[in-house]
SEKOLDO-315387 format. One record per residue: residue number from 1; residue in one letter; x, y negated, z negated of N, C-alpha, C in turn. Coordinates in Angstrom, 2 decimals, always signed. Layout:
SEKOLDO-315387
- i, aa, n_c1, n_c2, n_c3, ca_c1, ca_c2, ca_c3, c_c1, c_c2, c_c3
- NUM, A, X, Y, Z, X, Y, Z, X, Y, Z
...
end
This chain:
SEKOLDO-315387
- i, aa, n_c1, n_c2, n_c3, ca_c1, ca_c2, ca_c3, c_c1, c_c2, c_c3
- 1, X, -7.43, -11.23, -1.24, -6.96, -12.59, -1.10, -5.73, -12.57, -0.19
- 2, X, -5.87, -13.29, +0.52, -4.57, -13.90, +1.75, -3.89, -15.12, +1.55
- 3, X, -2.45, -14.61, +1.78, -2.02, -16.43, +1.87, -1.73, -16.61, +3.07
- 4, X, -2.11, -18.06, +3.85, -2.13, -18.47, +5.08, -0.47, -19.57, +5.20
- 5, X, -0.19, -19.11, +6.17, +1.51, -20.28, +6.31, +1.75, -20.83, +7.41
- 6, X, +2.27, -21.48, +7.49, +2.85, -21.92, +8.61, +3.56, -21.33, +9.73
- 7, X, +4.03, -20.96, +10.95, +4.80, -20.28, +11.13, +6.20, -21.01, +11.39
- 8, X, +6.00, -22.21, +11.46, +7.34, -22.77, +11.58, +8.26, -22.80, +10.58
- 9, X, +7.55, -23.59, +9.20, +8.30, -24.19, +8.07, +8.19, -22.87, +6.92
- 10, X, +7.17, -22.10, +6.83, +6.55, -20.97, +6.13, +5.83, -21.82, +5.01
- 11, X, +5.82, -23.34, +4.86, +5.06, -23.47, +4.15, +3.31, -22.86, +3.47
- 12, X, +3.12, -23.02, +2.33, +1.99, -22.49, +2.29, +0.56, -23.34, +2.21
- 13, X, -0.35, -22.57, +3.07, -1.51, -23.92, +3.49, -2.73, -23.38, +2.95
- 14, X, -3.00, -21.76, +3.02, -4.55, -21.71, +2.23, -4.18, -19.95, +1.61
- 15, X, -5.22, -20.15, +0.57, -5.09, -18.87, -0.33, -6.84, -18.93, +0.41
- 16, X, -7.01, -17.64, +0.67, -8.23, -17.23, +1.42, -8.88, -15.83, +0.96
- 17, X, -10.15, -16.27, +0.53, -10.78, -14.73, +0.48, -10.88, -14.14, +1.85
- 18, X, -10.17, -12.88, +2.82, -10.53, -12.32, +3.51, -11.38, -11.00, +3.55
- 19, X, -12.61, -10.94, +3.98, -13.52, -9.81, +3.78, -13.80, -8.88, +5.15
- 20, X, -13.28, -8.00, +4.78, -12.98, -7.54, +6.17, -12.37, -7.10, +7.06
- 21, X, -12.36, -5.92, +7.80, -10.76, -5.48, +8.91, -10.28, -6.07, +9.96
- 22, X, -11.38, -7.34, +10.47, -11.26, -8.10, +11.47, -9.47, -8.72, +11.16
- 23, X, -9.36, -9.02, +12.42, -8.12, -10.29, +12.51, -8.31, -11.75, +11.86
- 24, X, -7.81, -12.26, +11.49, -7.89, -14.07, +10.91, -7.54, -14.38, +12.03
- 25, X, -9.00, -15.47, +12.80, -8.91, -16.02, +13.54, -9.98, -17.17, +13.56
- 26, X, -10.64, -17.20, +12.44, -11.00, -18.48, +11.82, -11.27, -18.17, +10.38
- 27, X, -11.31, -19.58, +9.37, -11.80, -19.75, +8.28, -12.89, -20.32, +7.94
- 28, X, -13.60, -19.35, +7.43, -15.11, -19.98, +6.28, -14.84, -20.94, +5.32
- 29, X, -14.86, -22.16, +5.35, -14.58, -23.19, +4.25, -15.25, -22.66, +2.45
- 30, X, -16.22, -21.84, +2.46, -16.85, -21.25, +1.26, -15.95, -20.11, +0.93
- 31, X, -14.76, -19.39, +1.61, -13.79, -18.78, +1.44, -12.50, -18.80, +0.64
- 32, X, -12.46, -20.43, +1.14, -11.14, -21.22, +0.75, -10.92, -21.79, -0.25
- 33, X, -10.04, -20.66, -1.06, -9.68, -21.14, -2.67, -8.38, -22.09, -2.38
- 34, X, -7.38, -22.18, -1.93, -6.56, -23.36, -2.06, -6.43, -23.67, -0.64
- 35, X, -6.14, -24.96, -0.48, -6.03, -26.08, +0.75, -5.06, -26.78, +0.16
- 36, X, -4.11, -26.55, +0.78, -2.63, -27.37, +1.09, -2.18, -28.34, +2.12
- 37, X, -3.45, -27.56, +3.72, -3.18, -28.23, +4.93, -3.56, -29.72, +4.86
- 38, X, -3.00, -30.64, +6.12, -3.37, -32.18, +6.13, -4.54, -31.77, +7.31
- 39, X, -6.01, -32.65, +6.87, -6.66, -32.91, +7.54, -6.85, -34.05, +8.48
- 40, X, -6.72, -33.94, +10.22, -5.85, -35.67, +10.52, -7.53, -35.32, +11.52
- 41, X, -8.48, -35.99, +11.09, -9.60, -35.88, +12.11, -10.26, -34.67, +12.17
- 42, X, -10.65, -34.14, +12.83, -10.72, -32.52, +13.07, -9.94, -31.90, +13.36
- 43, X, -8.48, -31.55, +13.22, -7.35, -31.03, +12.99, -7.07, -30.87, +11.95
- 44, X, -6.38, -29.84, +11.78, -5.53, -29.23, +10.75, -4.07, -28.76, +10.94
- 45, X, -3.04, -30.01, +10.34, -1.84, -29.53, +10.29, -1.03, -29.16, +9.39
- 46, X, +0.12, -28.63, +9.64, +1.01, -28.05, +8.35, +1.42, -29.92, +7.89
- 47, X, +2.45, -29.93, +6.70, +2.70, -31.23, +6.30, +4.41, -31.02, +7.32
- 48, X, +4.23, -30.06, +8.03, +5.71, -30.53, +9.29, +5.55, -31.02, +10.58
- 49, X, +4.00, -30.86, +10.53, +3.55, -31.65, +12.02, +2.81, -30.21, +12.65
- 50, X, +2.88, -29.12, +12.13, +2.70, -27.82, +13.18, +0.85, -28.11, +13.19
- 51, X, +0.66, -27.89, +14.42, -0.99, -27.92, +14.38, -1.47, -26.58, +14.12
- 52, X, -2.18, -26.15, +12.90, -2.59, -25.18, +12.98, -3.88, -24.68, +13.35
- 53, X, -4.72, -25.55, +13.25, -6.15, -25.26, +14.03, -6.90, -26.07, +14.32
- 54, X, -8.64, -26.32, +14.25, -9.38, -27.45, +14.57, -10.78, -27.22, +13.54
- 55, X, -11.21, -28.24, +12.93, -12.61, -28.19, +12.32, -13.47, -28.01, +13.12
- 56, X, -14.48, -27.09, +13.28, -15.33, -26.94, +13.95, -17.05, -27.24, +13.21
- 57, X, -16.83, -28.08, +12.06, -17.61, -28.37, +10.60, -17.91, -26.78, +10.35
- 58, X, -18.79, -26.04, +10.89, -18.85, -24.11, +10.02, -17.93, -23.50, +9.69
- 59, X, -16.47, -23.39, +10.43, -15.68, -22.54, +9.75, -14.14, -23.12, +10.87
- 60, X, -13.19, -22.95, +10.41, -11.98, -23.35, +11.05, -11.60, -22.63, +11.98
- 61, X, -11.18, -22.78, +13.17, -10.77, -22.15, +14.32, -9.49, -22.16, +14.15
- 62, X, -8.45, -21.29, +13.82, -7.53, -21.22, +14.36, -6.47, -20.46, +15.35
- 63, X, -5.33, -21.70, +15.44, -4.40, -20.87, +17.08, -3.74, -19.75, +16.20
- 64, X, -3.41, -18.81, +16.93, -3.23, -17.57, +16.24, -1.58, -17.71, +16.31
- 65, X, -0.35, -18.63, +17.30, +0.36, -18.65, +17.38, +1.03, -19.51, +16.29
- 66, X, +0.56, -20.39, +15.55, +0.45, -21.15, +14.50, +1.15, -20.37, +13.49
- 67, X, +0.22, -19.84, +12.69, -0.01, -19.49, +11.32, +1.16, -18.01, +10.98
- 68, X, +1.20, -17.56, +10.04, +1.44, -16.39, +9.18, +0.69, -15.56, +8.32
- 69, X, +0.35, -14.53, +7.95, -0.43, -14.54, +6.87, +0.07, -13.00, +6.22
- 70, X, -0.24, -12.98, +4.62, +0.26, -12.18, +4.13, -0.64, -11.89, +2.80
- 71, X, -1.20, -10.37, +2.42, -1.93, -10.43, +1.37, -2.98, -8.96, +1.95
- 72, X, -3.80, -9.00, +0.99, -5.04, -7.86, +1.42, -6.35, -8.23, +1.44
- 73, X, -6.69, -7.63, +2.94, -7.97, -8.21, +3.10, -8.97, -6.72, +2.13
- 74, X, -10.36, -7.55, +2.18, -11.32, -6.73, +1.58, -12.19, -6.05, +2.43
- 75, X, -12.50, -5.30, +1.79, -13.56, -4.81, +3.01, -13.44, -3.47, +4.02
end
C-alpha cells in the first residue's frame, strides 16, 4: 500500500494498492482504497488547486511532477 500527496501542500489524496516495481504513473480506480482528491470534470486536483492528473475513465494518468508518494509497493 502507497500513500499518494501532493507535492505542494503534502496533503494526502489516495491510499493505493501498488503491485509492482514499475514507477506510479497512473492509477487503476479498482486499486484505490482512499480518495481524498477533488474531481473537477476529468481532472483531478489536490483541495489547494495543484492539478494532479486527468481521468482517462480506465485508470488515472498522472503528471509525475505533481504528486509524492510514500509506502511499499508489491510485487
Amino acid at each position: 500500500m502507497i500513500t499518494i500527496r501532493c507535492a505542494k501542500c503534502k496533503t494526502k489524496l489516495f491510499r493505493y494498492l501498488k503491485i509492482g516495481k514499475g514507477q506510479v504513473r497512473h492509477l487503476w480506480p479498482s486499486r484505490i482504497q482512499e480518495d481524498n482528491s477533488i474531481h473537477d470534470g476529468n481532472m483531478i486536483k489536490c483541495p489547494c488547486g495543484n492539478e494532479i492528473g486527468k481521468d482517462e475513465q480506465k485508470y488515472i494518468n498522472l503528471k509525475r511532477s505533481a504528486f509524492t508518494h510514500t509506502g511499499r509497493k508489491f510485487g
